[in-house]
C-alpha positions in Angstrom: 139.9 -60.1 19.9 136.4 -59.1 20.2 135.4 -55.4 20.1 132.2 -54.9 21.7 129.8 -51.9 22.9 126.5 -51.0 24.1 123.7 -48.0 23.9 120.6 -48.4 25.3 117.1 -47.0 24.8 116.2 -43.8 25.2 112.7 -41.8 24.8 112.4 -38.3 24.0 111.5 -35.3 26.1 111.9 -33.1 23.4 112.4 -33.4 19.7 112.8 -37.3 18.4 115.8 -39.5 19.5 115.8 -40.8 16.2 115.7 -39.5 12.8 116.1 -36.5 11.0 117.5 -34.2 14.3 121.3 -35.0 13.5 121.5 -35.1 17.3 120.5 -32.0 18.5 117.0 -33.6 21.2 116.6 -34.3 24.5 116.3 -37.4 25.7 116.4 -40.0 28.8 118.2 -43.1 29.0 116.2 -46.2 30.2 118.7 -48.5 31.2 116.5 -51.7 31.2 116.9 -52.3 27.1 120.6 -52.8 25.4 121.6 -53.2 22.0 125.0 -54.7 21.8 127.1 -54.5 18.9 130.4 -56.9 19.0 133.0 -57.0 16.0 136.1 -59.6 15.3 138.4 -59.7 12.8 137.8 -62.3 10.4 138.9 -63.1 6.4 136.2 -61.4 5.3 133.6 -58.8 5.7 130.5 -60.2 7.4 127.2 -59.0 8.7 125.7 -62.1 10.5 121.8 -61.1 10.2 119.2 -61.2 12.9 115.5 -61.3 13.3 114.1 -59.1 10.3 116.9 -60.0 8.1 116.2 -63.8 8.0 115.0 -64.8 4.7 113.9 -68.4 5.6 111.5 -69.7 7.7 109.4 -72.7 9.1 106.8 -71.7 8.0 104.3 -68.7 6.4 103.0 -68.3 9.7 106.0 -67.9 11.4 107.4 -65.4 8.6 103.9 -63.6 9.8 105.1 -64.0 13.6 108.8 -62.9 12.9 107.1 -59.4 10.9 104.4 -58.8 13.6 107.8 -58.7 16.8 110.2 -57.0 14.2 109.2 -55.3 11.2 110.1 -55.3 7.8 113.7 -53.5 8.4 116.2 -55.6 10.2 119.9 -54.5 11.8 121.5 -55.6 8.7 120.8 -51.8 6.8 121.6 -49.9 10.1 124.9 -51.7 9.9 125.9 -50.8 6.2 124.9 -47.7 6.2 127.1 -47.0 9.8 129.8 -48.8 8.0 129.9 -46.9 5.6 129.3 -43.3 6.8 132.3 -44.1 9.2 133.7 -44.7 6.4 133.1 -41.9 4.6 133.6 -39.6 8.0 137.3 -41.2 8.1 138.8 -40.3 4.5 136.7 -36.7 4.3 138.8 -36.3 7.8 141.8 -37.8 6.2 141.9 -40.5 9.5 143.9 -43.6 8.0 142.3 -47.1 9.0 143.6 -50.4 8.6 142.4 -52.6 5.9 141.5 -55.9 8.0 138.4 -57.2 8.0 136.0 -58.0 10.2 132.3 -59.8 11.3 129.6 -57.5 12.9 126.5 -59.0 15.2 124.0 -57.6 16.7 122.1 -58.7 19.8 118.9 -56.0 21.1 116.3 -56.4 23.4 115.1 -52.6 22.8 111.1 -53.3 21.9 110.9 -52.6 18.6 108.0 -49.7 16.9 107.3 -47.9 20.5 109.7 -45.0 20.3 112.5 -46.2 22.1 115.0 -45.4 19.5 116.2 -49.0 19.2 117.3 -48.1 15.2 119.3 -45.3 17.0 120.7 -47.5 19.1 121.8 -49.9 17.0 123.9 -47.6 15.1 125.3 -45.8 17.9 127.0 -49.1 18.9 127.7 -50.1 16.1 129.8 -46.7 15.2 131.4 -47.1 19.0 132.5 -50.6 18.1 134.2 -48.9 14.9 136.0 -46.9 16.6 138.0 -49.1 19.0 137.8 -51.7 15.8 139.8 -49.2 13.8 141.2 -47.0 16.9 139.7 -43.7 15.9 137.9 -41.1 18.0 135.2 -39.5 16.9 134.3 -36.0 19.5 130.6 -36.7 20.2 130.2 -33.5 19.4 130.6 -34.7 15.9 129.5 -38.5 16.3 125.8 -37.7 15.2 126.7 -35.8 12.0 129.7 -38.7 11.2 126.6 -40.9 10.6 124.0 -38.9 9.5 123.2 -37.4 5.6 126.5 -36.2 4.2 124.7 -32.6 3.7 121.9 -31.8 5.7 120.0 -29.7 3.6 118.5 -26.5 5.2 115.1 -25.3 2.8 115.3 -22.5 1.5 112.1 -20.6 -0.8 113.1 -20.6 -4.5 113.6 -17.1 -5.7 111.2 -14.9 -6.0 111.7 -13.2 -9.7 111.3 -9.3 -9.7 107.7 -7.8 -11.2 107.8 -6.0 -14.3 107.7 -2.2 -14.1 103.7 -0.7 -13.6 103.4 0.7 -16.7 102.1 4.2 -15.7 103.2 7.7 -15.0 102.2 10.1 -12.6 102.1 13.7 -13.7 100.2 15.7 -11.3 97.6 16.6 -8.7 93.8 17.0 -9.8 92.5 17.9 -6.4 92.5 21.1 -5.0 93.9 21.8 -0.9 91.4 20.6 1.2 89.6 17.7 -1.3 90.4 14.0 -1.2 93.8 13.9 -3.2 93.2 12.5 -6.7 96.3 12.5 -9.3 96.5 12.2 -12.8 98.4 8.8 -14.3 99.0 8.1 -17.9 99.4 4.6 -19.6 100.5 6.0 -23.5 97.6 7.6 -24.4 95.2 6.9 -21.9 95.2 9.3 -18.8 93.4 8.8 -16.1 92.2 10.3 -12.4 92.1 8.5 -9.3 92.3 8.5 -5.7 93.4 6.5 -2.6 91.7 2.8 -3.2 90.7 3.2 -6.2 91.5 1.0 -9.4 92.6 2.3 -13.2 92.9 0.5 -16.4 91.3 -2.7 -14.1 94.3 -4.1 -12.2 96.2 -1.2 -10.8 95.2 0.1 -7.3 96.1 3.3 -6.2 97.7 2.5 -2.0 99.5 5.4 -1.1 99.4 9.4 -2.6 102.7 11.3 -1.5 103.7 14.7 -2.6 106.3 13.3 -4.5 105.4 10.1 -5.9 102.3 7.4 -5.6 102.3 3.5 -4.6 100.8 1.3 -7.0 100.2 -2.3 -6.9 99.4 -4.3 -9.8 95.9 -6.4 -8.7 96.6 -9.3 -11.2 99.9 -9.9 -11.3 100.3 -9.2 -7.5 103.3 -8.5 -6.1 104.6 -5.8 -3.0 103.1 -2.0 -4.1 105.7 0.2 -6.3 106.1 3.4 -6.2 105.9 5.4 -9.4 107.6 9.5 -8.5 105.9 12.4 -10.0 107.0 13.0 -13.3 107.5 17.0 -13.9 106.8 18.5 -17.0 
């Protein structure tokens, strides 16, 4: 018995039909290109390859010809790796499958290289075929995720460590009512008066003066302003 099914082209409205969207585009059928995918049970496991998986030719300048229509990628990957992600989909699922083998061929007239997902298409046929092979239902819902990566990885920033404490203190006012504000900050020793937008000890920048407490950012070592409370006493 020969399992067979079909997807056609498709072009994108929005997103890419093809790679790297796990599904989630929008996209219009053209009807006029097919790729068929047909399985059979055989004694053995079989991909029977097609143009772009030959490996013998005439001639060089028909190994040219046969690059130029098809590229260096044949069906022959899109198969395994289907094959196997259905594969993969099936036991993580626990679905059982039989253990016969089978042949898998290809025919496509989808142009090749002009954004008519005919990779896409190839694999969606291929995993349809599967599943009447073996008799088990993917929800399409699910189908694009049962073939793509295994764990698509969202990025996320590495972490950003914590900066070290500003090493200062602040420990009183050295303006009177009605002046600029201007505070007194120590570092050990050293003690020093400054105001709003100024710079001490040549990397700290005085932001913000409260009544309470004073925001400080650190110039060199950068990092979001901290703010240092007034130290009584």
């Amino acid at each position: 018995m020969i399992y067979a099914a079909h997807a056609f082209a498709r072009a994108g409205l929005v997103g890419n039909p093809s790679d790297g969207y796990f599904g989630k585009t929008i996209s219009i059928v053209i009807r006029n290109f097919t790729a068929t995918v047909r399985l059979w049970e055989s004694p053995h496991f079989e991909i029977v390859p097609t143009h772009g998986d030959l490996t013998r030719f005439d001639t060089v300048d028909a190994f040219l010809r046969d690059i130029q229509l098809h590229g260096y990628y044949g069906g022959m990957r899109l198969i395994k790796a289907t094959v196997k992600r259905f594969h993969d989909y099936c036991r993580q699922n626990h679905r059982e499958t039989h253990k016969r083998n089978m042949t898998v061929g290809i025919e496509t007239d989808i142009p090749r290289l002009v954004g008519l997902s005919g990779s896409s298409a190839i694999v969606v046929a291929t995993l349809r075929a599967l599943m009447k092979f073996y008799e088990v239902e993917i929800p399409k819902p699910l189908a694009p995720g049962a073939v793509g990566p295994n764990d698509p990885k969202v990025y996320q920033a590495p972490p950003v460590s914590a900066p070290p404490p500003i090493p200062l203190k602040f420990f009183g006012f050295a303006s009177q009512p009605g002046e600029p504000k201007k505070i007194f900050l120590s570092k050990g020793e050293d003690v020093f008066i400054a105001g709003e937008g100024e710079i001490i000890d040549r990397r700290y920048k005085v932001v913000r003066i409260s009544p309470t407490s004073v925001d400080i950012q650190d110039v060199v070592g950068s990092g979001p302003p901290q703010s240092i409370p007034l130290t009584q006493g």
